[in-house]
C-alpha positions as CSV (number, residue, x, y, z in Angstrom):
1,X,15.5,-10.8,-2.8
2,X,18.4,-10.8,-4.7
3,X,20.6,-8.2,-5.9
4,X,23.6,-6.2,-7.3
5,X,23.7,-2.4,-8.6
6,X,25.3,-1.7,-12.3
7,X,27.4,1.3,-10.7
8,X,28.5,-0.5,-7.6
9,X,31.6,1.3,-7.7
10,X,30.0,4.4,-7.4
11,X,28.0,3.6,-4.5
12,X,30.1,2.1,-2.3
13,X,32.3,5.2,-2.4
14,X,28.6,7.1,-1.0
15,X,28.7,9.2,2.4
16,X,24.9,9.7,2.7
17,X,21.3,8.9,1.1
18,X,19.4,12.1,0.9
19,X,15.4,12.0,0.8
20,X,14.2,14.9,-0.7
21,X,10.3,16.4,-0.5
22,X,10.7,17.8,-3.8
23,X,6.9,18.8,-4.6
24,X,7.4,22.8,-3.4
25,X,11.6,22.8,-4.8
26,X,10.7,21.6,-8.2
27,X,7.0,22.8,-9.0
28,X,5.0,21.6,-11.8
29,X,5.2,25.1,-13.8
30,X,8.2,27.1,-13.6
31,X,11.7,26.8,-12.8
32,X,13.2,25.1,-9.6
33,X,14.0,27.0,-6.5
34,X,17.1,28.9,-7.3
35,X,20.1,27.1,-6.7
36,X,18.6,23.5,-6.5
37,X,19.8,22.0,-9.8
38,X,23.1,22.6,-9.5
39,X,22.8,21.2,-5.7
40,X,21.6,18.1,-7.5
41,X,24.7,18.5,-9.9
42,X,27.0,18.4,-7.0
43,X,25.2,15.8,-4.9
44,X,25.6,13.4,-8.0
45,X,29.6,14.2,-8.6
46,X,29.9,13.4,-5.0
47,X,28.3,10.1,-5.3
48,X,25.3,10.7,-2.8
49,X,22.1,9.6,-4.1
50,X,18.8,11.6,-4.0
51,X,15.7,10.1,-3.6
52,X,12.9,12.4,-4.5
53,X,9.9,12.0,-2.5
54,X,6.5,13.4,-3.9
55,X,2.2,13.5,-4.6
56,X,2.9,13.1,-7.7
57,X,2.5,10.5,-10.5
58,X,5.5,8.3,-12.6
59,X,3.7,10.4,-15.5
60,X,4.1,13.4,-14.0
61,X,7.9,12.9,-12.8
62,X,9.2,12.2,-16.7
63,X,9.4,15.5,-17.6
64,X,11.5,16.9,-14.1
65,X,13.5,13.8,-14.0
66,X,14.7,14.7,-18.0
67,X,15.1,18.2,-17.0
68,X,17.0,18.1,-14.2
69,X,19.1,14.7,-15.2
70,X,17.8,12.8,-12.4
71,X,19.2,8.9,-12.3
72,X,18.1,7.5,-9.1
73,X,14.7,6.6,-7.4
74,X,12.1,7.9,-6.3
75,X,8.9,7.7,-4.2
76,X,5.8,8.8,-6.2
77,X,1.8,8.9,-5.1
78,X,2.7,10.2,-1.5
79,X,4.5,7.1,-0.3
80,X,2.2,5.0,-2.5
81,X,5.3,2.9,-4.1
82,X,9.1,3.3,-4.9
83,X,10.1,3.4,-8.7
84,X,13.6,2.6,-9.6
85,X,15.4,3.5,-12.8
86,X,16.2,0.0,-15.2
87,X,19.2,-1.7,-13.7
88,X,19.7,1.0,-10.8
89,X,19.4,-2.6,-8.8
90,X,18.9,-5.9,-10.3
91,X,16.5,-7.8,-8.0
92,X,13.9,-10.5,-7.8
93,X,11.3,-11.2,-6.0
94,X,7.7,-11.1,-5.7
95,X,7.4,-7.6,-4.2
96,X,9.1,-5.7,-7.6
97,X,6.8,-5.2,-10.8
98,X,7.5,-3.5,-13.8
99,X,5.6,-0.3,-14.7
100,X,6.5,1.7,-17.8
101,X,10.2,2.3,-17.6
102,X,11.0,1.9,-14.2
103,X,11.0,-1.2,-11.4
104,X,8.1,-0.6,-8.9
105,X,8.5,-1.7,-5.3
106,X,4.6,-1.5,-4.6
107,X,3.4,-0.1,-1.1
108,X,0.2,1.0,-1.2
109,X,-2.7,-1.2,-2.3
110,X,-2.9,-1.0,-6.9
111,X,-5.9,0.5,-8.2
112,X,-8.7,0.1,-8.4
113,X,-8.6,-0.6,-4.2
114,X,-8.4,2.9,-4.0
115,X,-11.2,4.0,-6.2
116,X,-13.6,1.2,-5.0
117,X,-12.6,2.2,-1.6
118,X,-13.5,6.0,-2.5
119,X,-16.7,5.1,-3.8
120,X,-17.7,3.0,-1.0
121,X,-16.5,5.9,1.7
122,X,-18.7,8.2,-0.3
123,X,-21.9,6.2,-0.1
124,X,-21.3,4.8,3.8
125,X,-20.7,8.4,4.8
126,X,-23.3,10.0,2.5
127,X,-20.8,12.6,1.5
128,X,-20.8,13.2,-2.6
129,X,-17.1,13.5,-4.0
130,X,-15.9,13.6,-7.9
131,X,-12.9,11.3,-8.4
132,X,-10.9,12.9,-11.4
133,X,-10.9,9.7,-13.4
134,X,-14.4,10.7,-14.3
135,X,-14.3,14.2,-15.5
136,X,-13.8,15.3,-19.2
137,X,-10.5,15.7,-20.3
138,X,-12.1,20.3,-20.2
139,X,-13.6,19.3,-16.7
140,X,-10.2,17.5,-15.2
141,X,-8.5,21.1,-16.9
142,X,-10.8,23.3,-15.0
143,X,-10.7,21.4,-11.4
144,X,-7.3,20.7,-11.1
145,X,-6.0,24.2,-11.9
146,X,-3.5,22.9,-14.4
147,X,-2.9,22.9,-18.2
148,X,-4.9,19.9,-19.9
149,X,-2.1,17.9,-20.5
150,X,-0.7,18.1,-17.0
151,X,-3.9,17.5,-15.5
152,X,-4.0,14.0,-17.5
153,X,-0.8,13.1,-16.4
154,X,-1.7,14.1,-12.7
155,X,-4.8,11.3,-13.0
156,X,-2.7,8.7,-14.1
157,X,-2.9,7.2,-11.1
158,X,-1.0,3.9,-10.2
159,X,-2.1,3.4,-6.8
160,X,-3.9,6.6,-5.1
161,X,-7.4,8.1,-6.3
162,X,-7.5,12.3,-6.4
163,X,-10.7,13.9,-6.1
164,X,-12.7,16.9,-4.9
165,X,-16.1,17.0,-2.6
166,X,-18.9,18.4,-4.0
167,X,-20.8,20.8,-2.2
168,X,-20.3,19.5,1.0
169,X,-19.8,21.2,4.4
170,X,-17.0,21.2,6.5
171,X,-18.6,19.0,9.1
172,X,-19.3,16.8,6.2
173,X,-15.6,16.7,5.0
174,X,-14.5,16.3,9.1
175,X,-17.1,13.0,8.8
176,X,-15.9,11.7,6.1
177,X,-12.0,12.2,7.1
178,X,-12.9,11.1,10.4
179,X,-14.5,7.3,8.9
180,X,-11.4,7.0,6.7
181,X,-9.2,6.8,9.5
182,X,-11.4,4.5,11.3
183,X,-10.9,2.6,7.7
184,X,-7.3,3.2,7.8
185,X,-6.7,5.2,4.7
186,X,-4.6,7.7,4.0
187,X,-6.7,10.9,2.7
188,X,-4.4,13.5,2.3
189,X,-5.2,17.3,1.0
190,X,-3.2,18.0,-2.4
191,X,-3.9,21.8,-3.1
192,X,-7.7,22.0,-4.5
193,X,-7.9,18.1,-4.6
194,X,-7.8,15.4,-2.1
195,X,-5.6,12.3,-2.6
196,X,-6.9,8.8,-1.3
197,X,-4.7,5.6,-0.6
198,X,-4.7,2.2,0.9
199,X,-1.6,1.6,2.5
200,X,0.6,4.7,1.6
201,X,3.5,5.0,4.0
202,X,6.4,7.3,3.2
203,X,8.4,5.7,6.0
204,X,7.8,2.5,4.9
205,X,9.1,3.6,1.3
206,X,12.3,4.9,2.7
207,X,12.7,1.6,4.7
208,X,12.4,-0.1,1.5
209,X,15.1,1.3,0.0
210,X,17.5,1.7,3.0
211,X,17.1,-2.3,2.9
212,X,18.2,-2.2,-1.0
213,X,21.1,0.3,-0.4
214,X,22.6,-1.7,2.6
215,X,22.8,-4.6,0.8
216,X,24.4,-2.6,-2.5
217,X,26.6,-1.0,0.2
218,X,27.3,-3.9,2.3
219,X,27.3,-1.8,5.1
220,X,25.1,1.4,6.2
221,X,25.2,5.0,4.5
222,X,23.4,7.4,6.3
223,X,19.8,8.2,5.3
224,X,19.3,12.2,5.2
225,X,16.3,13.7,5.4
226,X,15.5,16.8,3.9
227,X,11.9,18.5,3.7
228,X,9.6,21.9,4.1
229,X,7.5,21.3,7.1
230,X,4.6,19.8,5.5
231,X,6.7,17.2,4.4
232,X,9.0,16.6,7.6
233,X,6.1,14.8,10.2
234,X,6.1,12.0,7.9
235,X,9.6,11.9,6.6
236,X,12.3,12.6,9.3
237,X,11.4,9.6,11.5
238,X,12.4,6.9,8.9
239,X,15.7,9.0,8.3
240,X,18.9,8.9,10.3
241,X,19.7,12.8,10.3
242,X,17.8,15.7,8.7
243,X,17.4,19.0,7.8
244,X,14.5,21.1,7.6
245,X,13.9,23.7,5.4
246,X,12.1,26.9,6.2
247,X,11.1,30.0,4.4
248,X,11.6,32.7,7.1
249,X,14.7,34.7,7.1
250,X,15.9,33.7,10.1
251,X,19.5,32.1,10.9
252,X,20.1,28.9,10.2
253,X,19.9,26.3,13.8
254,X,19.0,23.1,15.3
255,X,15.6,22.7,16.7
256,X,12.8,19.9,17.6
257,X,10.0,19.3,15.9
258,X,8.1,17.1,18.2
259,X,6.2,13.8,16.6
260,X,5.0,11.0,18.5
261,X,6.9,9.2,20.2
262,X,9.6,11.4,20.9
263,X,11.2,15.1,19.5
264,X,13.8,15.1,17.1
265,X,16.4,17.3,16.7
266,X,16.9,18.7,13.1
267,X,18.9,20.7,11.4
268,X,16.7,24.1,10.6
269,X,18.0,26.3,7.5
270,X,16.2,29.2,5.4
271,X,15.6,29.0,2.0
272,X,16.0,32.8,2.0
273,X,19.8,32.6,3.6
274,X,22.5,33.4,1.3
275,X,24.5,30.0,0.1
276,X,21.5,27.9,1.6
277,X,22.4,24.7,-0.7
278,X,26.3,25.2,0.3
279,X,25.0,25.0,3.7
280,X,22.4,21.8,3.1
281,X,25.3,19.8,1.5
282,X,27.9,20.5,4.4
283,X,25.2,19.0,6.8
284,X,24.4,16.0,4.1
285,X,28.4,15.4,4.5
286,X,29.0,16.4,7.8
287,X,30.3,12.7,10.1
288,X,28.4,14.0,13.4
């Protein structure tokens, strides 16, 4: 694979690569958490990229990305694929492929593997589920919980398959879960809806890109991770350092969140301390 980056300069001048769980600091409706866009203003005049990780779709991510000027990648469909902005890199090969406006470095398996795969899980388990491709554009409104247009956007599905069970029990739901891991798909909760993938891997996203920005680099920036707890499991072990944001108001620490293999120690902050994005950044920059 081939490449080169059109602001070279820029990046070579980088301290850190920040991942950022962005799903519960930008949400669909409303603003940003208070504070985070003029983090993201600062991160960009100090040349540190931030790649936004989230469920959602490259539909879904136009409007935010306009909004909040965002120029880099990002990692859509819960680890499904990486999108990068035209020219952010130039590269070839036969793992990049162009969807929409953006460069896709595929992960996960394209649909329609995932909605055949659905489908399948549904009859083999004998568990009924609605996929949202096939409701109504008032049905997909109603389920989903969002605003029509948003909730066609959120369907627009390049790689995973959302959906809902219908009438089921929960030792129904633990049954089917419990075959899709034998199966080795990613089924995932995502509010009122359930996400399904073949082959999603946040870690194997971030890797992905590490590989893109050490060759940009010609040498090794730091990967950051930064995340809520529900996003950190997945996340911090494909990152270098990382920071873990909490909602309590407790002081700010190091702690370990234990994961397989082994703990890792993380930097713990509260979204509720005063100056918590001052404090994020000087961990972003710190050298230890």
């Amino acid at each position: 694979m081939d490449l080169h980056t059109s602001s070279e300069t820029c990046l070579r001048q980088t301290s850190a690569i920040v991942y950022c769980a962005i799903d519960t600091l930008v949400p669909l409706r409303g603003k940003p958490a208070l504070g985070f866009d003029d983090f993201s203003i600062v991160l960009t005049h100090a040349n540190i990229p931030s790649i936004w990780i989230t469920s959602r779709t490259r539909a879904q991510m136009d409007e935010p990305l306009r909004k909040l000027d965002h120029a880099h990648p990002f990692i859509a469909e819960g680890g499904s694929a990486v999108y990068l902005p035209t020219d952010y890199f130039h590269l070839r090969g036969e793992k990049s492929e162009r969807r929409g406006r953006f460069l896709s470095i595929p992960v996960a398996q394209p649909q329609p593997a995932a909605a055949e795969a659905l489908e399948s899980l549904s009859a083999e388990t004998g568990v009924p589920v609605v996929p949202l491709r096939s409701l109504s554009p008032r049905e997909l409104a109603q389920n989903s919980g969002l605003p029509q247009r948003e909730a066609e956007l959120a369907r627009q599905r390049d790689f995973d398959e959302l959906f809902f069970f219908a009438g089921t029990s929960d030792g129904d739901i633990e049954r089917f879960l419990g075959e899709a891991r034998r199966q080795k798909f990613q089924v995932r909760p995502q509010g009122v809806l359930w996400s399904l993938a073949l082959g999603a891997s946040v870690p194997q996203c971030v890797r992905q890109l590490t590989k893109l920005f050490d060759r940009a680099l010609h040498g090794h920036a730091p990967s950051v991770g930064l995340a809520p707890r529900e996003q950190a499991d997945e996340l911090f072990p494909a990152c270098d350092r990382n920071i873990l944001l909490v909602e309590d108001s407790e002081g700010s620490h190091d702690e370990t969140v234990p994961r397989p293999p082994s703990g890792s120690r993380v930097r713990r902050i509260s979204m509720r301390a005063s100056g918590v994005w001052e404090e994020v950044l000087a961990q972003i920059t710190t050298k230890n």
